[in-house]
LUMLUMDREN-2810 file (N, C-alpha, C; in Angstrom, 1 decimal):
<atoms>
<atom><aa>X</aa><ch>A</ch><at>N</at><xx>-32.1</xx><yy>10.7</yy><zz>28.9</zz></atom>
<atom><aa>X</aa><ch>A</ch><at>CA</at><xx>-30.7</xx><yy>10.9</yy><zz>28.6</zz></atom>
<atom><aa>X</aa><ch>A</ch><at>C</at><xx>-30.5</xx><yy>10.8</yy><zz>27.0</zz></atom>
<atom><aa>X</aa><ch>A</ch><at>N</at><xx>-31.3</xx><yy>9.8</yy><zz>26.2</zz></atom>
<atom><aa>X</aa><ch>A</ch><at>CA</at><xx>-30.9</xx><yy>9.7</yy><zz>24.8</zz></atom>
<atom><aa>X</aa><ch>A</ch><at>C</at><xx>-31.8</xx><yy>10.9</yy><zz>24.0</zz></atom>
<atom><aa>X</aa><ch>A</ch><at>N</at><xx>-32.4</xx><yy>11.4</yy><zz>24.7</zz></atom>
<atom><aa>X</aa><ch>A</ch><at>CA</at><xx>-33.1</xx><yy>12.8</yy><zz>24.3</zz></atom>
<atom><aa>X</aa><ch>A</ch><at>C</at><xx>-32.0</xx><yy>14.1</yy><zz>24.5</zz></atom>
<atom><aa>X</aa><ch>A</ch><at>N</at><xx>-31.5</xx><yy>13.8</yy><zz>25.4</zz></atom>
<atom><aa>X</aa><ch>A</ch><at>CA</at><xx>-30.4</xx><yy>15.6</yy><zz>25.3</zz></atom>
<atom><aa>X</aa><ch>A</ch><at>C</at><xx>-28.9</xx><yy>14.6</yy><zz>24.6</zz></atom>
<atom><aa>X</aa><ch>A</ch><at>N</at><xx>-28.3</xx><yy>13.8</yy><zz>24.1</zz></atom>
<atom><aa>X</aa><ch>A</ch><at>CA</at><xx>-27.8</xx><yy>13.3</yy><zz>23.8</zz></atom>
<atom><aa>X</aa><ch>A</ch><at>C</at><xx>-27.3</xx><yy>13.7</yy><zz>22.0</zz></atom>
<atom><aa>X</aa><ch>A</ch><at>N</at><xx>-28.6</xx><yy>13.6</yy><zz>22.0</zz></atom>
<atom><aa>X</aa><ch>A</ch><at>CA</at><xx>-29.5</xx><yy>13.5</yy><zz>20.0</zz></atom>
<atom><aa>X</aa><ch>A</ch><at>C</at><xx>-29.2</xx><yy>15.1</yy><zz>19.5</zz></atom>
<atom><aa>X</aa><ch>A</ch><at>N</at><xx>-29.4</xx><yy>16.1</yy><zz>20.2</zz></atom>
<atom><aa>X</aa><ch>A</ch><at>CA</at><xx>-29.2</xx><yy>17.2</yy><zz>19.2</zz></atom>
<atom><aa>X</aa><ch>A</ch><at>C</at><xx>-27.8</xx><yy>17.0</yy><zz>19.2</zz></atom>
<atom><aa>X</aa><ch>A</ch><at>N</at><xx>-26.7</xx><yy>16.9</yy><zz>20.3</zz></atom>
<atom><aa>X</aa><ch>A</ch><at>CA</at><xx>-25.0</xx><yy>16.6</yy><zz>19.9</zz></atom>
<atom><aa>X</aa><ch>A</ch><at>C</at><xx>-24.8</xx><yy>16.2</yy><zz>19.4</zz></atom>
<atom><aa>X</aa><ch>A</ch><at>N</at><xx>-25.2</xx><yy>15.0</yy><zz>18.7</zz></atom>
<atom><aa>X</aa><ch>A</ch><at>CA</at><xx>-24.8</xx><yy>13.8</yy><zz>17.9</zz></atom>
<atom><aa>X</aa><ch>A</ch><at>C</at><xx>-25.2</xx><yy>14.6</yy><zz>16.6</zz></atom>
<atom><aa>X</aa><ch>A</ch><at>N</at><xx>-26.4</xx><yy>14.6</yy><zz>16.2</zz></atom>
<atom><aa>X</aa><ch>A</ch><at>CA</at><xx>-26.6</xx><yy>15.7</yy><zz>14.9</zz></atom>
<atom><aa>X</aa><ch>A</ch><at>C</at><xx>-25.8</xx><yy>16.8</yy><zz>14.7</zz></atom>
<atom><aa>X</aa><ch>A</ch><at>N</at><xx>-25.5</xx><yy>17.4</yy><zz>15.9</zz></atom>
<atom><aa>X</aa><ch>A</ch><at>CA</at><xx>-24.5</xx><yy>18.6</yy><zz>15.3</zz></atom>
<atom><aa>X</aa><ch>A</ch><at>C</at><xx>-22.8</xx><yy>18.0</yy><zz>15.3</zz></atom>
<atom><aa>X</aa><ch>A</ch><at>N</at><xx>-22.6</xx><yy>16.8</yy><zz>15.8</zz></atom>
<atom><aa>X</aa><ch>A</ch><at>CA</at><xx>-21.3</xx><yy>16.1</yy><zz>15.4</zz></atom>
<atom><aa>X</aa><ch>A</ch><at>C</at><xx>-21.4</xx><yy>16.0</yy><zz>14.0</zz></atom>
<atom><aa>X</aa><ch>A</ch><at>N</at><xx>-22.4</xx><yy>15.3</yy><zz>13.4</zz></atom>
<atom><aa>X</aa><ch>A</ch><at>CA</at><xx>-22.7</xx><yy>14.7</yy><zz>12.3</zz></atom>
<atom><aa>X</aa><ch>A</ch><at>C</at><xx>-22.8</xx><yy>15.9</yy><zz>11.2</zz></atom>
<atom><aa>X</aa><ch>A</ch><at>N</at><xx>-23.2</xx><yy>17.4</yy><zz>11.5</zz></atom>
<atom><aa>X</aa><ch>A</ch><at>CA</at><xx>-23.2</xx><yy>17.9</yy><zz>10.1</zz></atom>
<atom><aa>X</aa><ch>A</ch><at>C</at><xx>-22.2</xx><yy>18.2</yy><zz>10.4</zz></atom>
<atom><aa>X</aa><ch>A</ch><at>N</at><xx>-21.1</xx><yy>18.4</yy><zz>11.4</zz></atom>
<atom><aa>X</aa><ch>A</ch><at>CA</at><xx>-19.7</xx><yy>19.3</yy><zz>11.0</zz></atom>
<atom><aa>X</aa><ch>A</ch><at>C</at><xx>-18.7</xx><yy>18.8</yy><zz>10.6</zz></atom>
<atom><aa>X</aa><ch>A</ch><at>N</at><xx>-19.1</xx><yy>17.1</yy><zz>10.9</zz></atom>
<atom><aa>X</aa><ch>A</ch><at>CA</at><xx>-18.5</xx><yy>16.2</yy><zz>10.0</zz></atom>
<atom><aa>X</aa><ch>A</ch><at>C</at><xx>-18.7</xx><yy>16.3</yy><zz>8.6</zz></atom>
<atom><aa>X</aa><ch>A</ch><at>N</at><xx>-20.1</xx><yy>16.5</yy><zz>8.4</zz></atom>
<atom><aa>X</aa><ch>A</ch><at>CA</at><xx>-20.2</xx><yy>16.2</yy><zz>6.8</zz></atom>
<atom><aa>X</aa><ch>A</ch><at>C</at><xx>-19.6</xx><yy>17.8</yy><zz>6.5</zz></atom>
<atom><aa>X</aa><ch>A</ch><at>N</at><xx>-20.2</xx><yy>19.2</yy><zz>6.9</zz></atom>
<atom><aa>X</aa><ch>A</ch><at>CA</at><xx>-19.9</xx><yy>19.9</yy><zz>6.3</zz></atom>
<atom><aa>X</aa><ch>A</ch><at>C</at><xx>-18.3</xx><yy>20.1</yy><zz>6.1</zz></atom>
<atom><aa>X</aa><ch>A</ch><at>N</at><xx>-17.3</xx><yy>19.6</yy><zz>7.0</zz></atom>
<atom><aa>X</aa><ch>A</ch><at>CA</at><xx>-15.7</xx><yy>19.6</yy><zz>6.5</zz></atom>
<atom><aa>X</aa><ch>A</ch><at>C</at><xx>-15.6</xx><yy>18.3</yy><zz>5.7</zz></atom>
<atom><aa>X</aa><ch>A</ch><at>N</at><xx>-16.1</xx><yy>17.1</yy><zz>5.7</zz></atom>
<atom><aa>X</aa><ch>A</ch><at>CA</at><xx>-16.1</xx><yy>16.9</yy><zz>4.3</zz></atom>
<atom><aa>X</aa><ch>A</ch><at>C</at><xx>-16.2</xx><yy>17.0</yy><zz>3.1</zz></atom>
<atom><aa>X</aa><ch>A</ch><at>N</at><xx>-16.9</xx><yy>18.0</yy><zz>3.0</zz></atom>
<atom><aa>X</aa><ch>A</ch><at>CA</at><xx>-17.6</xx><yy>19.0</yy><zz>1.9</zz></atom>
<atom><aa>X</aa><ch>A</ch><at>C</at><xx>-17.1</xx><yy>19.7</yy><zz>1.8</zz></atom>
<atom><aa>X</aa><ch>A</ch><at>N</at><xx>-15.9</xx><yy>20.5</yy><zz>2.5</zz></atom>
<atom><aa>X</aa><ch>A</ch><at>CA</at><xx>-15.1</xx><yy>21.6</yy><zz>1.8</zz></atom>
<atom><aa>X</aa><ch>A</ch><at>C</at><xx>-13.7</xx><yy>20.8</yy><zz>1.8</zz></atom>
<atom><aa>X</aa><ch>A</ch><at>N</at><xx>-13.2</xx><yy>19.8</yy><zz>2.0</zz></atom>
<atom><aa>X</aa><ch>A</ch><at>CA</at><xx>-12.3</xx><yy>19.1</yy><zz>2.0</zz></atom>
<atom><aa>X</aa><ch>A</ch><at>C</at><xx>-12.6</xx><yy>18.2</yy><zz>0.0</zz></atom>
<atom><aa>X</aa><ch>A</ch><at>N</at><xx>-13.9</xx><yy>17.8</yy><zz>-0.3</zz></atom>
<atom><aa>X</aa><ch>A</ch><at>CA</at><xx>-14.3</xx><yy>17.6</yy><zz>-1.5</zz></atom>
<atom><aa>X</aa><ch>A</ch><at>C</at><xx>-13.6</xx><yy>18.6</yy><zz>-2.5</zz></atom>
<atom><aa>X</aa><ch>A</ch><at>N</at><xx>-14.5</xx><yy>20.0</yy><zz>-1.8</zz></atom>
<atom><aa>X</aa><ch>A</ch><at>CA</at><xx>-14.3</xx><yy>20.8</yy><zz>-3.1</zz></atom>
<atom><aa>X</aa><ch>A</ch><at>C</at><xx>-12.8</xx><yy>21.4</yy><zz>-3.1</zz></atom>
<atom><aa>X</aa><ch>A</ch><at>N</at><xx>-11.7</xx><yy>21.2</yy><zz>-2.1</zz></atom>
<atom><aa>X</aa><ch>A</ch><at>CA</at><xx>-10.4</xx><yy>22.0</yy><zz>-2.3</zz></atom>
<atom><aa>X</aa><ch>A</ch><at>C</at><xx>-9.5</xx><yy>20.8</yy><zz>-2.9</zz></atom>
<atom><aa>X</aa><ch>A</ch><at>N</at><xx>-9.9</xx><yy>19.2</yy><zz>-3.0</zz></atom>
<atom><aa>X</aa><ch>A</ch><at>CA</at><xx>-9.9</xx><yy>18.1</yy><zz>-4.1</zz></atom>
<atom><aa>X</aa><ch>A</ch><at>C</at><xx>-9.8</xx><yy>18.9</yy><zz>-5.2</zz></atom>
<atom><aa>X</aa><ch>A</ch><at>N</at><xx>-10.9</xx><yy>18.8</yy><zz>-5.5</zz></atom>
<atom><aa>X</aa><ch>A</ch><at>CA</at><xx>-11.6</xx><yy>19.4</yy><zz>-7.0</zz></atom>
<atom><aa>X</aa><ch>A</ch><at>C</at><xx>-11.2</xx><yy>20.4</yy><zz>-7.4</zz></atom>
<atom><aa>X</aa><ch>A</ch><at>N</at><xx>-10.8</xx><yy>21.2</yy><zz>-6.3</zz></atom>
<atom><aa>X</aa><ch>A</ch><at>CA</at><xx>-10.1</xx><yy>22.7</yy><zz>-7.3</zz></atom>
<atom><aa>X</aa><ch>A</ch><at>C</at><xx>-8.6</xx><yy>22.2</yy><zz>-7.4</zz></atom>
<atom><aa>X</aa><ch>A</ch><at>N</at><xx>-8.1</xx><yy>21.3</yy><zz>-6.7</zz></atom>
<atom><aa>X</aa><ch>A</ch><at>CA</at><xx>-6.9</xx><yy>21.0</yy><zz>-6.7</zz></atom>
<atom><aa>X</aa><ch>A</ch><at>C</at><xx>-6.4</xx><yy>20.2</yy><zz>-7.9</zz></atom>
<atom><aa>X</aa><ch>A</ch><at>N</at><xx>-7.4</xx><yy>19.4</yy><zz>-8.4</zz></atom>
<atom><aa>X</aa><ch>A</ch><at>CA</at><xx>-7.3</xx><yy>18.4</yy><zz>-9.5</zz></atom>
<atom><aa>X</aa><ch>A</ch><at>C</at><xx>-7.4</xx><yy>19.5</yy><zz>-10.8</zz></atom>
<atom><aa>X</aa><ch>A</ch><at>N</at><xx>-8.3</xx><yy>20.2</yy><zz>-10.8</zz></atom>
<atom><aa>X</aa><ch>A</ch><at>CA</at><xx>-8.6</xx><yy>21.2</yy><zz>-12.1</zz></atom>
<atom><aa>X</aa><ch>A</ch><at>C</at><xx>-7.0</xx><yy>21.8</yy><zz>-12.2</zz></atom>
<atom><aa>X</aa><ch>A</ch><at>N</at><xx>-6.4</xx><yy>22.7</yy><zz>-10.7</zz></atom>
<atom><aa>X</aa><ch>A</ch><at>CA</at><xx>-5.1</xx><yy>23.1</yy><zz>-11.3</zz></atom>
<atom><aa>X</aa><ch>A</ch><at>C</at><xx>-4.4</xx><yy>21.9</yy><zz>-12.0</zz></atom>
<atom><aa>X</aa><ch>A</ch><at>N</at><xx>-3.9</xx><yy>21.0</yy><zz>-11.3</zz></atom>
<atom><aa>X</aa><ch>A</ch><at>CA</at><xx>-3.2</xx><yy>19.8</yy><zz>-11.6</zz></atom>
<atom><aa>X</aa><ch>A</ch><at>C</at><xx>-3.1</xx><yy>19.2</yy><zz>-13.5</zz></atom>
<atom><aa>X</aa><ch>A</ch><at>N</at><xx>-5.0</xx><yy>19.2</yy><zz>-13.9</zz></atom>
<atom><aa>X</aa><ch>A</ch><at>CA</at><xx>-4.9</xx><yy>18.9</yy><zz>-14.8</zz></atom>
<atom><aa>X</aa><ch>A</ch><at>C</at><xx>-4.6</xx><yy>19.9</yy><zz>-15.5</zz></atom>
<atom><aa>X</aa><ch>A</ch><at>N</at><xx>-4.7</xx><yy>20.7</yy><zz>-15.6</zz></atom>
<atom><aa>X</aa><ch>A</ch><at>CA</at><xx>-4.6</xx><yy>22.0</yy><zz>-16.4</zz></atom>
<atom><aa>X</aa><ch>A</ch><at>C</at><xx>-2.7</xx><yy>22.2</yy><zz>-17.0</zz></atom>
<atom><aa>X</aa><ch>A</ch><at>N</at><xx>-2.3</xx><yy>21.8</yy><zz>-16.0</zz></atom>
<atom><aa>X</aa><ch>A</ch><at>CA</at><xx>-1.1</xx><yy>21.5</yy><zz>-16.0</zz></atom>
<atom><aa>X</aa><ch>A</ch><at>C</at><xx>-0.2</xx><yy>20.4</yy><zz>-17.4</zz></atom>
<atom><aa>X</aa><ch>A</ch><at>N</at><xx>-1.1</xx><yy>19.8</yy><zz>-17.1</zz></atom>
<atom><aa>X</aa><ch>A</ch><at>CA</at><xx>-0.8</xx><yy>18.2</yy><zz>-18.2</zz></atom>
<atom><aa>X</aa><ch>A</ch><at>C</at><xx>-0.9</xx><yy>18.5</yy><zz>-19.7</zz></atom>
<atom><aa>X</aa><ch>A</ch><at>N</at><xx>-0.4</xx><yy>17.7</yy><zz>-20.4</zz></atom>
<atom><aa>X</aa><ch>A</ch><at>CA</at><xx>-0.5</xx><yy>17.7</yy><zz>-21.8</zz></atom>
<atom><aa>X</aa><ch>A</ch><at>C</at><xx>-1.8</xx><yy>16.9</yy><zz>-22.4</zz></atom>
<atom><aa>X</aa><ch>A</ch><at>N</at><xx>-2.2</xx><yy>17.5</yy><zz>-23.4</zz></atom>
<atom><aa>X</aa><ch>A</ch><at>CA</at><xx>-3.8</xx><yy>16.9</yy><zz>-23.8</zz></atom>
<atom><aa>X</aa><ch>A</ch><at>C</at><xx>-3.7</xx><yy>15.4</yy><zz>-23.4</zz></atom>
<atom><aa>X</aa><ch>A</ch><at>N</at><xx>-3.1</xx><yy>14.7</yy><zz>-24.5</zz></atom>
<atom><aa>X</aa><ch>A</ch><at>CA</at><xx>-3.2</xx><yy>13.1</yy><zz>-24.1</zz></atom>
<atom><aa>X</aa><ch>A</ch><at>C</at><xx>-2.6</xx><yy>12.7</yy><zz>-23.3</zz></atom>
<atom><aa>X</aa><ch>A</ch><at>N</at><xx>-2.7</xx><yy>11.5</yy><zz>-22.8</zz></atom>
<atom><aa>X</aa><ch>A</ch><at>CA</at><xx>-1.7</xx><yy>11.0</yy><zz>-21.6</zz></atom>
<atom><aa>X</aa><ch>A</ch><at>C</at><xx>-2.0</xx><yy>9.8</yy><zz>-21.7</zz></atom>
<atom><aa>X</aa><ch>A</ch><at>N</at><xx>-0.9</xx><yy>8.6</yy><zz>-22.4</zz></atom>
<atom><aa>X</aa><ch>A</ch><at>CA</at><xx>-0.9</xx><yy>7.8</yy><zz>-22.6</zz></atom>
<atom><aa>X</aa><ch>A</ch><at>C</at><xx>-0.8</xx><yy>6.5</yy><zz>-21.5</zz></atom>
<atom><aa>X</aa><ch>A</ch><at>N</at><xx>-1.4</xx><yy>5.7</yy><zz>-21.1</zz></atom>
<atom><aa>X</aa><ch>A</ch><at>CA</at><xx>-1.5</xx><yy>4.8</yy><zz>-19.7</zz></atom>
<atom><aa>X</aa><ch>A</ch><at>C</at><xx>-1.4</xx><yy>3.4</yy><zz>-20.2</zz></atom>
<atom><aa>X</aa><ch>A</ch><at>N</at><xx>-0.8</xx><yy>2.6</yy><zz>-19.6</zz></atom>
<atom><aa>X</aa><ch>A</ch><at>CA</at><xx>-0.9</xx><yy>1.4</yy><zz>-19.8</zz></atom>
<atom><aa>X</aa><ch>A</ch><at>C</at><xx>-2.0</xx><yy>0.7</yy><zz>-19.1</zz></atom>
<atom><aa>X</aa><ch>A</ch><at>N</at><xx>-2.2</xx><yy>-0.8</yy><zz>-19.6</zz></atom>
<atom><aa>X</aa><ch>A</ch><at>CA</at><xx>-3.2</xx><yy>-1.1</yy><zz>-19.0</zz></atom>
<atom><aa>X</aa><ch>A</ch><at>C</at><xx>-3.2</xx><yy>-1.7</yy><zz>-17.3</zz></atom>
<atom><aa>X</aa><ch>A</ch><at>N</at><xx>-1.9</xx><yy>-1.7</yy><zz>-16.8</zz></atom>
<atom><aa>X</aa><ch>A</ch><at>CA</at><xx>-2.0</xx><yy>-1.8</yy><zz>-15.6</zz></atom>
<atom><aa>X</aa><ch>A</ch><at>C</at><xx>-2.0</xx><yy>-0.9</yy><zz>-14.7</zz></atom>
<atom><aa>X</aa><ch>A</ch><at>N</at><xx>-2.2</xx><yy>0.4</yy><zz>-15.5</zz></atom>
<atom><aa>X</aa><ch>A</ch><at>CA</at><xx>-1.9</xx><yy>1.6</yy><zz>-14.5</zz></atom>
<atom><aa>X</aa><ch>A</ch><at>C</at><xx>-3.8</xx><yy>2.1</yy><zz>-14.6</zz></atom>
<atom><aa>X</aa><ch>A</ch><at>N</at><xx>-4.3</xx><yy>1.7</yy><zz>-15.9</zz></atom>
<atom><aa>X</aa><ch>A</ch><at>CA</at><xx>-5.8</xx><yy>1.3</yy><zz>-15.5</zz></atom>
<atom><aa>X</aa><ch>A</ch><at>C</at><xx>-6.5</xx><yy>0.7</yy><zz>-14.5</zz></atom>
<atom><aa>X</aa><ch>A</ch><at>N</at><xx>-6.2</xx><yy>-0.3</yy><zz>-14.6</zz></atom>
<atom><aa>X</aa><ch>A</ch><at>CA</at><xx>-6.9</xx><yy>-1.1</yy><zz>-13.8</zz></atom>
<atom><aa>X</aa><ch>A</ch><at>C</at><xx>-6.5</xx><yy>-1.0</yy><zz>-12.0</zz></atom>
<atom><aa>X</aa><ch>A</ch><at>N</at><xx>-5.4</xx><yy>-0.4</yy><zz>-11.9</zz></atom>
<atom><aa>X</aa><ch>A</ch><at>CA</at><xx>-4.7</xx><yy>0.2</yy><zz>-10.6</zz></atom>
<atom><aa>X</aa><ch>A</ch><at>C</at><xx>-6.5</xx><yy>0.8</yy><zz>-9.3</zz></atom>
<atom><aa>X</aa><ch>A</ch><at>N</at><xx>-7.3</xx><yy>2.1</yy><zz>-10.2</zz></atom>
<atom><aa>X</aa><ch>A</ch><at>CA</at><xx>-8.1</xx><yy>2.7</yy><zz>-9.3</zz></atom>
<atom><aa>X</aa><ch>A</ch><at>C</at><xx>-9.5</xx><yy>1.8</yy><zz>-9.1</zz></atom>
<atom><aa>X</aa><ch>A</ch><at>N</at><xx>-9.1</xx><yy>0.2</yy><zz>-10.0</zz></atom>
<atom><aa>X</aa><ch>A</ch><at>CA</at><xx>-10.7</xx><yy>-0.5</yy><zz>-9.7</zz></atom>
<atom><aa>X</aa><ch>A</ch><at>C</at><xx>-10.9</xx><yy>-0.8</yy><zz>-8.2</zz></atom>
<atom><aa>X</aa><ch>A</ch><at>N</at><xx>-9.8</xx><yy>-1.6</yy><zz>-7.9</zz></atom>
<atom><aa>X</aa><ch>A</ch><at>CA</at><xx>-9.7</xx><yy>-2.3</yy><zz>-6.4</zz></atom>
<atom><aa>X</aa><ch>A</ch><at>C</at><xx>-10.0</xx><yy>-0.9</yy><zz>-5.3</zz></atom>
<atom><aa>X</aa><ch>A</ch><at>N</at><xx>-9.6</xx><yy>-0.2</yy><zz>-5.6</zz></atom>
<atom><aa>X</aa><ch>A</ch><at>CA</at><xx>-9.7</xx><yy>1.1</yy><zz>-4.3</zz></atom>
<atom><aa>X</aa><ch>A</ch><at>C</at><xx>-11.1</xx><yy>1.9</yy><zz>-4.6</zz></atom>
<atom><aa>X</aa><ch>A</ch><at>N</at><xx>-11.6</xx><yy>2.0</yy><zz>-5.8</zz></atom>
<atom><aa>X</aa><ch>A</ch><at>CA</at><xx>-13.2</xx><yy>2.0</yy><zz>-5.6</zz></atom>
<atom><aa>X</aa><ch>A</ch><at>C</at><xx>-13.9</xx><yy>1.0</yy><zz>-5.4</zz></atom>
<atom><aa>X</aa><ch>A</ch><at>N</at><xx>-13.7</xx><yy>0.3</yy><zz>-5.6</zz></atom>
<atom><aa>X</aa><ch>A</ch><at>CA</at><xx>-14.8</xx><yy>-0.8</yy><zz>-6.2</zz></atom>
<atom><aa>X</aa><ch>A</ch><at>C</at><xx>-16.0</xx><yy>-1.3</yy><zz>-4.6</zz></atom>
<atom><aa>X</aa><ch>A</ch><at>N</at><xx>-15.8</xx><yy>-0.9</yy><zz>-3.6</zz></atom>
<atom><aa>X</aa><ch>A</ch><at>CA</at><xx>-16.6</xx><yy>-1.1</yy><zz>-2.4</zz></atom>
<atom><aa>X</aa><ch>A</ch><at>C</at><xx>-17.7</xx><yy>0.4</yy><zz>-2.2</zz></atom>
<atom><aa>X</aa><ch>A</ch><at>N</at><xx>-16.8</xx><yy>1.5</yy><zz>-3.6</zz></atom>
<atom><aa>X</aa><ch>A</ch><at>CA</at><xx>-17.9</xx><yy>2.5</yy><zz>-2.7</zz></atom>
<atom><aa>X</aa><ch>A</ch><at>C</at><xx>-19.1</xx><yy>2.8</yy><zz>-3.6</zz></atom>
<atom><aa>X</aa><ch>A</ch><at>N</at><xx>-19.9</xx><yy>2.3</yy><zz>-4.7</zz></atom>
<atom><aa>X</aa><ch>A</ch><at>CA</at><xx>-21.3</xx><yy>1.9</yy><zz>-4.9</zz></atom>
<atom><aa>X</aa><ch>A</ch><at>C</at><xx>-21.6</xx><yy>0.7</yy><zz>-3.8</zz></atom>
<atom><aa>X</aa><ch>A</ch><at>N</at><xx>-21.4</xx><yy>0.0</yy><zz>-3.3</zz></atom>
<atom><aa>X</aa><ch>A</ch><at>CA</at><xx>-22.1</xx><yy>-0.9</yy><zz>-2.4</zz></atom>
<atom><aa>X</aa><ch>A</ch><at>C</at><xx>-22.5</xx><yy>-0.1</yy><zz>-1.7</zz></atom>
<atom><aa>X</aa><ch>A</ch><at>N</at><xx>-21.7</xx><yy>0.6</yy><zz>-0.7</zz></atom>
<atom><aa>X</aa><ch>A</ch><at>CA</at><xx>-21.9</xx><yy>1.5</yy><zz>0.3</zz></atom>
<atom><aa>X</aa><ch>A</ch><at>C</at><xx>-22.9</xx><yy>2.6</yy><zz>0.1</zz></atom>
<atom><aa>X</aa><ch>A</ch><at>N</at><xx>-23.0</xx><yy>3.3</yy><zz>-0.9</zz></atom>
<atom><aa>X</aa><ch>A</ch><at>CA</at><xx>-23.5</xx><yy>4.6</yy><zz>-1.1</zz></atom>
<atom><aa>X</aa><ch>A</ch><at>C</at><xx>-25.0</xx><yy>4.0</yy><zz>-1.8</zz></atom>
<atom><aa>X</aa><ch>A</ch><at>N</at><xx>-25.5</xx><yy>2.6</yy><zz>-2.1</zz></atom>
<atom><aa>X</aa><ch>A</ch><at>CA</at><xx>-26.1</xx><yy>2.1</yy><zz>-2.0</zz></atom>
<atom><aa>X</aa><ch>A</ch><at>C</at><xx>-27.5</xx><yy>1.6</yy><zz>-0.8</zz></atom>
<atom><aa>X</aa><ch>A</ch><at>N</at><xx>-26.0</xx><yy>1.1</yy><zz>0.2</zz></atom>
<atom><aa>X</aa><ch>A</ch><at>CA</at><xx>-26.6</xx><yy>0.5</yy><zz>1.1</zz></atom>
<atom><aa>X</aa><ch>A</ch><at>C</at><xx>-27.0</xx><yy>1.6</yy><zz>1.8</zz></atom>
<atom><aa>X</aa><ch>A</ch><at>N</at><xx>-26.6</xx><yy>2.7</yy><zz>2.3</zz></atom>
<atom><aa>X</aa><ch>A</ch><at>CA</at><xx>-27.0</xx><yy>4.1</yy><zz>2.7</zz></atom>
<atom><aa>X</aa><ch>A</ch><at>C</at><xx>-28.2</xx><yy>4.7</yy><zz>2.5</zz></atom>
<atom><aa>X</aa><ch>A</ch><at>N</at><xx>-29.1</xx><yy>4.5</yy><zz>1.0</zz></atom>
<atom><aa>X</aa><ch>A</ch><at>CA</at><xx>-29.9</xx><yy>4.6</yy><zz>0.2</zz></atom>
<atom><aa>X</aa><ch>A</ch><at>C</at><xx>-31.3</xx><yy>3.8</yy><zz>0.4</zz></atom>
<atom><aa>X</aa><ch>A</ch><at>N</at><xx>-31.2</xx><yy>2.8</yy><zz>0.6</zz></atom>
<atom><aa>X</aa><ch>A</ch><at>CA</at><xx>-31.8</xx><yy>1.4</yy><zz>0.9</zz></atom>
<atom><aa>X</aa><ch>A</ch><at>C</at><xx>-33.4</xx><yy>2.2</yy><zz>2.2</zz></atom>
<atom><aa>X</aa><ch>A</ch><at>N</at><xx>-34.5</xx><yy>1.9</yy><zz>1.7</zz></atom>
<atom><aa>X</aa><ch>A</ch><at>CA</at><xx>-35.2</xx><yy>2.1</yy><zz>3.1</zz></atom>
<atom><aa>X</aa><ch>A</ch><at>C</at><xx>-35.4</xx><yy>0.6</yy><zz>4.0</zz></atom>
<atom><aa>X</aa><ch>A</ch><at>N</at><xx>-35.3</xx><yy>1.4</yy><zz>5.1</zz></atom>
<atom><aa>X</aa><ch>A</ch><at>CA</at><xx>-34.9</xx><yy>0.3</yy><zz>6.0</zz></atom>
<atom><aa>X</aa><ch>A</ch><at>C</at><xx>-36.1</xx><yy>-0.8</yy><zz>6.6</zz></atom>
<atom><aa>X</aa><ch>A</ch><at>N</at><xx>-36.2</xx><yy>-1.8</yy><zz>6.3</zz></atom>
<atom><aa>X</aa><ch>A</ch><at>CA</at><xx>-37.3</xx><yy>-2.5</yy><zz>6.9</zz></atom>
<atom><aa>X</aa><ch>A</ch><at>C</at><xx>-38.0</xx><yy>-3.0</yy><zz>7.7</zz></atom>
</atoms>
């Protein structure tokens, strides 16, 4: 059973990744209009800095731990 199971789960898994992958890149074309939009400088205070540490700050662990061969 865990043998006919395994090719579904791999084909779950790339069409997961592959719409996260065009969901990335319509990001990234979205940010390029956006910036394009703005004025050269853009002056920020320092609490509007420090705002995007907490909302990344778990995804090097992860993309890490992902990495890691397993023991």
């Amino acid at each position: 059973m865990r043998r006919t199971l395994h090719p579904l789960f791999v084909m779950l898994a790339s069409i997961t990744q592959q719409e996260l992958a065009r969901q990335v890149a319509y990001l990234k074309k979205e940010n390029e209009i956006l910036r394009a939009r703005l004025p050269k400088n853009i002056r920020t205070t320092k609490s509007e800095r420090v705002q995007p540490l907490p909302a990344g700050s778990g995804l090097l662990q992860i993309r890490t731990q992902q990495f890691q061969p397993s023991r």
